[in-house]
C-alpha positions in Angstrom: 36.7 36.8 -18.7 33.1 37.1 -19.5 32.5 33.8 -20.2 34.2 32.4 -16.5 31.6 34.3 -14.7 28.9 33.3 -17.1 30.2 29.8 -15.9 30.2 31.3 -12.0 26.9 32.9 -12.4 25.8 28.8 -13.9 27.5 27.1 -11.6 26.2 29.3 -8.7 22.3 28.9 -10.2 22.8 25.1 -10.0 24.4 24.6 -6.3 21.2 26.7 -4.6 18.6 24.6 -7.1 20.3 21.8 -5.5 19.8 23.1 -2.1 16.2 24.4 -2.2 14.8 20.9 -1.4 16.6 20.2 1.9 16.0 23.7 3.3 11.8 23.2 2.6 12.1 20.4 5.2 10.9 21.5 8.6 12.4 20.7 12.0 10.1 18.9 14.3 12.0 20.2 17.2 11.0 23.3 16.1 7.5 23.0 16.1 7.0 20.3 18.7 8.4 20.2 22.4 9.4 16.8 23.4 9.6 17.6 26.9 5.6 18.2 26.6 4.0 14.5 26.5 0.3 14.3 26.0 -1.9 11.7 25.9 -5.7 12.3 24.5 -8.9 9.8 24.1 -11.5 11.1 21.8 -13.7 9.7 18.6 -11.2 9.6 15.6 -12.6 12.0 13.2 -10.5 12.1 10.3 -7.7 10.4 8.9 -5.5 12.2 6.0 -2.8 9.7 4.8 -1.2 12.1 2.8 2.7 12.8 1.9 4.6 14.7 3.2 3.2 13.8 6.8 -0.6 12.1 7.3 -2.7 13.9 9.8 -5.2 12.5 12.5 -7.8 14.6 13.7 -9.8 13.4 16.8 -12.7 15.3 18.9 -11.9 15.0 22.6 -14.3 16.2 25.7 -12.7 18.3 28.0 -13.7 18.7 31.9 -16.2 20.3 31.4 -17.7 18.5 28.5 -16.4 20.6 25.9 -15.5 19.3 22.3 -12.0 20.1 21.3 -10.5 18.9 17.6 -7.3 18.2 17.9 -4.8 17.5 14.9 -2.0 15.3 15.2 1.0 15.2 12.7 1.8 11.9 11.3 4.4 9.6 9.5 4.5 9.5 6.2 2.0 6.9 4.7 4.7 4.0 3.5 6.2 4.8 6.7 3.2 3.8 9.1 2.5 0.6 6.6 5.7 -0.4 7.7 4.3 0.2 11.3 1.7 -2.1 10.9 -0.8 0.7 9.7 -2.5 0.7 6.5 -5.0 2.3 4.8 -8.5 1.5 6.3 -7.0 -0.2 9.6 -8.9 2.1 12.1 -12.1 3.8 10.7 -13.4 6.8 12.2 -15.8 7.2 14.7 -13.8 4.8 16.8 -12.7 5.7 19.9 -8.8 5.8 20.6 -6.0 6.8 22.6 -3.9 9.0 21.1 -0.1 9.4 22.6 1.9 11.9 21.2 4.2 15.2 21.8 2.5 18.5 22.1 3.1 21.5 20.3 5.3 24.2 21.4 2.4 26.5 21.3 0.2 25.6 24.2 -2.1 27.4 23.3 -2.9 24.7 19.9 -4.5 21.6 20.2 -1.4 20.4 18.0 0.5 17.4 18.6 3.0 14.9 16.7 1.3 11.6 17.2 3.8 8.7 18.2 1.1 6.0 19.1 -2.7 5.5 18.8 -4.2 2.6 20.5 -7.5 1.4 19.6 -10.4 -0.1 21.6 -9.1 -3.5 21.4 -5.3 -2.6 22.6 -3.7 -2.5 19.7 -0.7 -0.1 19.1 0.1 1.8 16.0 3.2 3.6 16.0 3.4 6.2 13.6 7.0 7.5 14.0 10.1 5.9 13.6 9.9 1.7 15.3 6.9 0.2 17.7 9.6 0.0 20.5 10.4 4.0 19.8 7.5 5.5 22.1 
């Protein structure tokens, strides 16, 4: 008997080692409302093409000529190569467009970036296909 719930207590130890890695996954809808749209302009400050998500951090003037930094949650790097964006393709200090889905605390200047469009026109989309905006 003692040795079937040694095999239990094994068997048991393996199945939540297996499931540990899809619970550390977050939801986005969790964190981001999709019924909140927002679309910012600002100097691109900071690019951080990092797994598990790359981050974009731009400075954007608000109405009354305030500087705000505002963060926006990526795809992961091989992800946005697939997009069209690689490493280098927008440098910072440019001015962009950024279009993404806010945070559900309004209170953050938090969003998960879908597209950023530079001077020129071009689109970058950083989530799932171009034609996904």
């Amino acid at each position: 008997m003692n040795g079937n719930v040694l095999r239990l207590l094994f068997a048991s130890l393996v199945l939540v080692c297996l499931a540990m890695p899809a619970a550390a996954h977050h939801s986005f809808a969790a964190a981001f409302d999709n019924e909140k749209p927002v679309t910012v302009k600002g100097v691109l400050t900071e690019i951080r093409l990092e797994n598990p998500h790359s981050w974009f951090y731009v400075e954007v003037k608000d109405a009354s000529g305030k500087t705000e930094r505002w963060a926006f949650e990526a795809g992961t790097p091989s992800g946005m190569i697939r997009n069209g964006f690689k490493p280098n393709t927008i440098k910072t200090g440019t001015e962009v467009t950024v279009k993404a889905i806010h945070a559900r605390d309004a209170a953050q200047n938090i969003g998960l970036l879908r597209e950023i469009i530079t001077p020129d026109g071009k689109s970058y989309a950083t989530f799932g296909t171009s034609g996904d905006k």
